[in-house]
N, C-alpha and C positions, 0 to 999 in steps of 0.2 A: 504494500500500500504506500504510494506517494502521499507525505504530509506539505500540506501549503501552508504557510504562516499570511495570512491577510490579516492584523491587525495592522493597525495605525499609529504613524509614530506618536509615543507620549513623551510631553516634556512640557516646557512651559508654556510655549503657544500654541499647546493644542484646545482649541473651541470646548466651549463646556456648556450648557443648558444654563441659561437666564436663571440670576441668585443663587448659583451653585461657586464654590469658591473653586479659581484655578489651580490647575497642577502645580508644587512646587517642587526644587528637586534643588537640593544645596548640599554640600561639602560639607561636613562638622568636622571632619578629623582630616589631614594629610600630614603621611611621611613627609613630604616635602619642607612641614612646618613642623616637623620633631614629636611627632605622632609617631605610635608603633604603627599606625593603620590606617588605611585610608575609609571612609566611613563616610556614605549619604544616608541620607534621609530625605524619603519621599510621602508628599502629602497630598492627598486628592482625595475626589467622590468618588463612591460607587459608579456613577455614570460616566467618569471620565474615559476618551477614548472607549477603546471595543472592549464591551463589558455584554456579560448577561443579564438578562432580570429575570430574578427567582421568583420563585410563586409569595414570596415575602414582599417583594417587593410594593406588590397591588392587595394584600392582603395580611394581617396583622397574623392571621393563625397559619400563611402559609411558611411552606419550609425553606426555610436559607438559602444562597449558595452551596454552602458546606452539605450542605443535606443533598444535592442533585448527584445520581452517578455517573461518574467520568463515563461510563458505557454508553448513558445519553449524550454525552460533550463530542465522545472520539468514536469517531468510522466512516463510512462510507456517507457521501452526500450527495445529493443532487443539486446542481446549479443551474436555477433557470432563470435565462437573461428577461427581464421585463420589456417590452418594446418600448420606446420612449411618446409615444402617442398617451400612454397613459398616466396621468395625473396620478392617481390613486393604483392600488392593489386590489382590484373587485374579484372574482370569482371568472368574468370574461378573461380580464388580463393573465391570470393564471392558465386557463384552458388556453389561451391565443398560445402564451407562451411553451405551451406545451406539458402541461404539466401533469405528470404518474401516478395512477391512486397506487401503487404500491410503493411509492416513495417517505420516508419515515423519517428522514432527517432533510432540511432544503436551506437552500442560500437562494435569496434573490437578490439577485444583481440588475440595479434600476442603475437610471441617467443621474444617482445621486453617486457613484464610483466617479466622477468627473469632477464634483465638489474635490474631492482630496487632491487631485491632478490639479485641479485649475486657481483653487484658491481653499488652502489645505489650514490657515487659521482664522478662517470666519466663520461663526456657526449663521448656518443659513436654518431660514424657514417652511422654504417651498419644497421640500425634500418628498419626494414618494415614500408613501408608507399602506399597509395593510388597512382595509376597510372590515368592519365589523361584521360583511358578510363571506368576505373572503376568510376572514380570522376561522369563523362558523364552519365553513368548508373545509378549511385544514383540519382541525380538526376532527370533525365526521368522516375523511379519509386515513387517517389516522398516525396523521403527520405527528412527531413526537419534538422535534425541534428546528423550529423555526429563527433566521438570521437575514438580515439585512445591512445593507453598505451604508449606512448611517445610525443615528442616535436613538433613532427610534423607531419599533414596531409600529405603532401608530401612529396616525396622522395627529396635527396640532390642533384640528376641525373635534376629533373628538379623541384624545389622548389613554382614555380607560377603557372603554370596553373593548377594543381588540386585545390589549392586555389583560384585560380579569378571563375574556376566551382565551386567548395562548395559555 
């Protein structure tokens, strides 16, 4: 199995969701300056750069990070590119793009892979995201984990209910 690393670089001008405090990443210790060790410390959100959200995340009694198994994280995915015609993630745009009900893990790859390319520390807004019936459909196919090339599953139109589905 080829492993692909597509996250995104993190550092300090990586874009972060409105009232969220930025990445920081500082030096406390260097050999240089008669430290045995050289020593950062990194501070950020949960949502900084490429992150998951746990079922905790949308729900106080859901389970953690910590609690999801790597089995659901790591294997085999499907990648299905969104057309750029589509604003949103509906149920059409999936089937246009081709999409497998026996597929169990998926990446969708929308005209927001272009954000990082083209202007990689502004958080934008217009970004494609999964609609509430689309979310609906993944899951009734029995899709287990869902990923996208931005900050968020959901659109900004309505931010919770694809996520309380996923």
């Amino acid at each position: 199995m080829q492993i692909l690393d597509i996250t995104i670089p993190l550092n300090e001008r990586t874009p972060v969701w409105k009232g969220d405090k930025g990445v920081l990443v500082k030096q406390v210790l260097q050999i240089s300056r008669g430290a045995d060790f050289n020593v950062t410390h990194i501070e950020m959100g949960t949502h900084a750069g490429t992150h998951i959200d746990s079922p905790y995340h949308i729900s106080d009694d859901g389970a953690a990070v910590d609690a999801i198994p790597l089995d659901t994280l790591i294997g085999e995915v499907s990648v299905l590119s969104i057309p750029e015609l589509f604003n949103e993630i509906s149920i059409d745009a999936l089937q246009t793009a081709g999409f497998q009900p026996d597929t169990k893990r998926l990446l969708l790859k929308t005209r927001n892979s272009r954000f990082w390319r083209d202007d990689p520390y502004s958080f934008r807004t217009d970004f494609v995201a999964v609609n509430r019936s689309a979310a609906t459909f993944l899951i009734q196919q029995g899709v287990e984990l869902v990923g996208i090339d931005y900050f968020s599953i959901s659109p900004l139109s309505d931010l919770k209910s694809p996520h309380e589905i996923l």
